[in-house]
N, C-alpha and C positions, 0 to 999 in steps of 0.2 A: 678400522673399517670392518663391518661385518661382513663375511662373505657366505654365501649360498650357489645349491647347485637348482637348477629346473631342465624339464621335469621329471621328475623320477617314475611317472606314471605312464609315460606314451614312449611306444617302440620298444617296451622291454617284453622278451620271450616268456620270462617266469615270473614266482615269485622272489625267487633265489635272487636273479637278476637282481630285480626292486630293492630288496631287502639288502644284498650285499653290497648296492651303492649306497643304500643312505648309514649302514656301516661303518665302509669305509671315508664316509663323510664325515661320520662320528668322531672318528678314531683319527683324524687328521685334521681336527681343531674347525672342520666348518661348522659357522653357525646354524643353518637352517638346510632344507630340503623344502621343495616346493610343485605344485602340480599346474597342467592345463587343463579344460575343461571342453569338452564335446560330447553330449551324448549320442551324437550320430557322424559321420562326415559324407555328405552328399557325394555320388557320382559326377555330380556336376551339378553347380548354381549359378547363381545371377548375382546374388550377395558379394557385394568387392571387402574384402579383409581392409580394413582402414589403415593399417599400419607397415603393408607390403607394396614395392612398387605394383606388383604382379596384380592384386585383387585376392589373389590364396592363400591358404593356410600353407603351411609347410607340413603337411599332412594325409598322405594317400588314402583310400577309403578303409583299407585294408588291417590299416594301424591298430596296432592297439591303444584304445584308451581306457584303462581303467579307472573307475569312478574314483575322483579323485578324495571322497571319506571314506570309502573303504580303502582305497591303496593307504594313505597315510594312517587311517588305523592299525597298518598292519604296521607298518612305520613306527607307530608308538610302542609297540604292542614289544618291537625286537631291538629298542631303543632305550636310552635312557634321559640326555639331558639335548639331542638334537631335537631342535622347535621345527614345525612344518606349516606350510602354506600351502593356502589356493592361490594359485595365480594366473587367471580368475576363474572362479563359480559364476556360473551366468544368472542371476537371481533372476530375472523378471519372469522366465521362462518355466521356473519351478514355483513348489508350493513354500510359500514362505514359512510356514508351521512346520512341516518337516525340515525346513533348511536350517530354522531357529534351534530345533531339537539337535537335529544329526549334528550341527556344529558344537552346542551345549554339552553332549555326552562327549563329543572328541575332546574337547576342552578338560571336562572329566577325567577320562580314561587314560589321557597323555600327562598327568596331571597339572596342566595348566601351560601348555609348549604351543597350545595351536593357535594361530592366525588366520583369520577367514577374510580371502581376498576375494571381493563381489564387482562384480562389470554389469553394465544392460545389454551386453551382446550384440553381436551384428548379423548373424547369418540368419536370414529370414526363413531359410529351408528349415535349417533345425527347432523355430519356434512353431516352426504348421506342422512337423513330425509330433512334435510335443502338446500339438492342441491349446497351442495359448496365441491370442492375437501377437503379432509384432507391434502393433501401433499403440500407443499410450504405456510403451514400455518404461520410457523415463516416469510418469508420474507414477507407475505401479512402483518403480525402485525407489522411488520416495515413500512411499507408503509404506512399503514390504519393511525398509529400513524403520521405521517409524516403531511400527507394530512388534518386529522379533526386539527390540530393545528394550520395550514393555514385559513380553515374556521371558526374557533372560533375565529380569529385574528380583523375581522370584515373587514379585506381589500379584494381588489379583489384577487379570489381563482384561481391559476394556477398549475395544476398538473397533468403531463401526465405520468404513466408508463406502468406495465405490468399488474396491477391490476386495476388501475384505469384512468378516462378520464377526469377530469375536469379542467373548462377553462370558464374566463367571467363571472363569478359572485358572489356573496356576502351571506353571510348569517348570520341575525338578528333574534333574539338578541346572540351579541356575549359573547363569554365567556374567554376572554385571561388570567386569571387566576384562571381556572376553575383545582381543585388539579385532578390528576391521579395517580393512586396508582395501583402498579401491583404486580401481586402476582406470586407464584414461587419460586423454589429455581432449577431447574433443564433447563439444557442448556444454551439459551440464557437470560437467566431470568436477572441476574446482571447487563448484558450488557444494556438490557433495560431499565432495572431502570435506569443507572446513566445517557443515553440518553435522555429518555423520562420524568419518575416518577419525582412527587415530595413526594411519599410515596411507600413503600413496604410491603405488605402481606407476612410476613412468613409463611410459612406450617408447624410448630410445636410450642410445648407448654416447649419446654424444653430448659433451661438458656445455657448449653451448645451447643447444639445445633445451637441457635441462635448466640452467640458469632462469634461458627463459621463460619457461614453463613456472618456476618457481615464483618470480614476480605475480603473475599469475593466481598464483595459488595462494601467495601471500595477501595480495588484496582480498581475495575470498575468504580468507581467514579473517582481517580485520573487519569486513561485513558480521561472523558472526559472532565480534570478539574474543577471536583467538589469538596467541600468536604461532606464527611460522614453526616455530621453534616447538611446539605441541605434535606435530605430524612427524612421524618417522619415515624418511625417503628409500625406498627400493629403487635401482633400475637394473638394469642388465650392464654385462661388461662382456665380452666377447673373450677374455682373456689374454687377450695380443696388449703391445705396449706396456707392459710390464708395470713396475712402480710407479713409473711417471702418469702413467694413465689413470691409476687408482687413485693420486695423488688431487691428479686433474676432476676424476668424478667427486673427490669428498671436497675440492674445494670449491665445486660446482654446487653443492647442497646434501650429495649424497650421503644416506648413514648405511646402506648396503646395498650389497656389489650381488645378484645371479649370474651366475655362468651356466648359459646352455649347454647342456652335457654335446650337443653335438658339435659343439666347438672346439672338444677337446679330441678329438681325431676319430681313430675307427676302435682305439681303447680306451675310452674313458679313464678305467681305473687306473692306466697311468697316466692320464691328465691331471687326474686329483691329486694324484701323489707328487707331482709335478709341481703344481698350484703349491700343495701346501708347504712343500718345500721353499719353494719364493717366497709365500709371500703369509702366511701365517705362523709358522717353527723359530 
């Protein structure tokens, strides 16, 4: 079982912080490091979090959230063989041309570690901060998706629709096998993956749960002639339940396990070392 920490990007003081968690992530047999994504957090909205009973983020206004391709570029930069994630970039809400690049040169420069994890986002505040409608978000993430795979292709780029205008040219350095992992279990989420993904972000920590989800996912796969077995599974794991639990999530579908750094107490770094002591050494 793979194992990962998130996120290494939000609530940390420096860059020391950032940097010497995914370190000692390194150095302690984790697979991956992985980030959230906000570029604002409202004083207060109307938007319900889909995945909380509350409606909120677990997130004060106050927080920091560093953008999550610069934080893991730094990530790369102080790194050698740990791979990094979004977990999630909210695509609809940005420009898909720069989101196609920023991800292509991370890809690049990490030499070839990064996983770009893409959601359509829920908080309506953050997309009127950002000047882009929330409505017809889902068909712009079909598009958006459509279009940056064109331009990672490395050939010339043609793509004209309702969202976007591009035509006559190239974009280097490409990345044609740069993994996307999307996250979701509500709407269009299945469909996407078995179109788009070559990995999926579950939104729960529970075997059943997941299972189900997976059925799911696996019809949506044979719609676009895939199988199951092509998607790489991420969920969360809280760290409690020990073996038995990990055990429970790989034979639920799981091929890696996140641990929210805030589930490992008020020090982290001996969570990790803790962790890896159980259950990677």
């Amino acid at each position: 079982m793979k194992l990962g920490l998130i996120p290494v990007n939000v609530g940390v003081e420096n860059v020391e912080q950032m940097v010497g968690l995914a370190r000692l992530a390194e150095g302690s047999g984790f697979e991956s490091v992985w980030t959230f994504e906000h570029a604002i957090v409202p004083l207060d909205y109307a938007s319900k979090y889909p995945y909380s009973p509350s409606g909120k983020m677990g997130a004060d206004p106050e927080t920091n959230f560093v953008d999550p391709l610069i934080a893991l570029s730094h990530v790369a930069a102080n790194t050698t063989t740990l791979k990094m994630g979004t977990g999630v970039n909210i695509l609809p809400q940005a420009n898909p041309l720069y989101v196609a690049k920023q991800a292509a040169s991370l890809d690049f420069v990490s030499g070839g570690r990064f996983m770009l994890g893409v959601g359509i986002g829920w908080l309506q505040e953050e997309f009127i901060a950002c000047g882009v409608p929330f409505e017809k978000r889902g068909a712009r993430f079909d598009d958006y998706m459509a279009a940056m795979r064109k331009l990672w292709s490395g050939e010339t780029v043609e793509h004209q629709s309702e969202f976007i205008n591009w035509q006559g040219f190239k974009s280097y350095p490409k990345a044609p096998a740069l993994p996307v992992v999307m996250g979701g279990n509500k709407g269009k989420a299945f469909a996407w993956v078995a179109e788009f993904g070559q990995g999926w972000f579950a939104p729960t920590t529970e075997p059943a749960a997941l299972a189900a989800d997976l059925k799911l996912l696996s019809a949506a796969c044979e719609q676009q002639g895939r199988a199951l077995s092509d998607i790489e599974i991420t969920c969360m794991w809280t760290g409690q339940g020990g073996q038995e639990s990990i055990d429970a999530l790989a034979e639920a579908g799981a091929d890696r396990l996140l641990i929210p750094l805030q589930a490992l107490g008020p020090n982290p770094q001996e969570g990790i070392t803790r962790l890896a002591e159980d259950h990677i050494r």
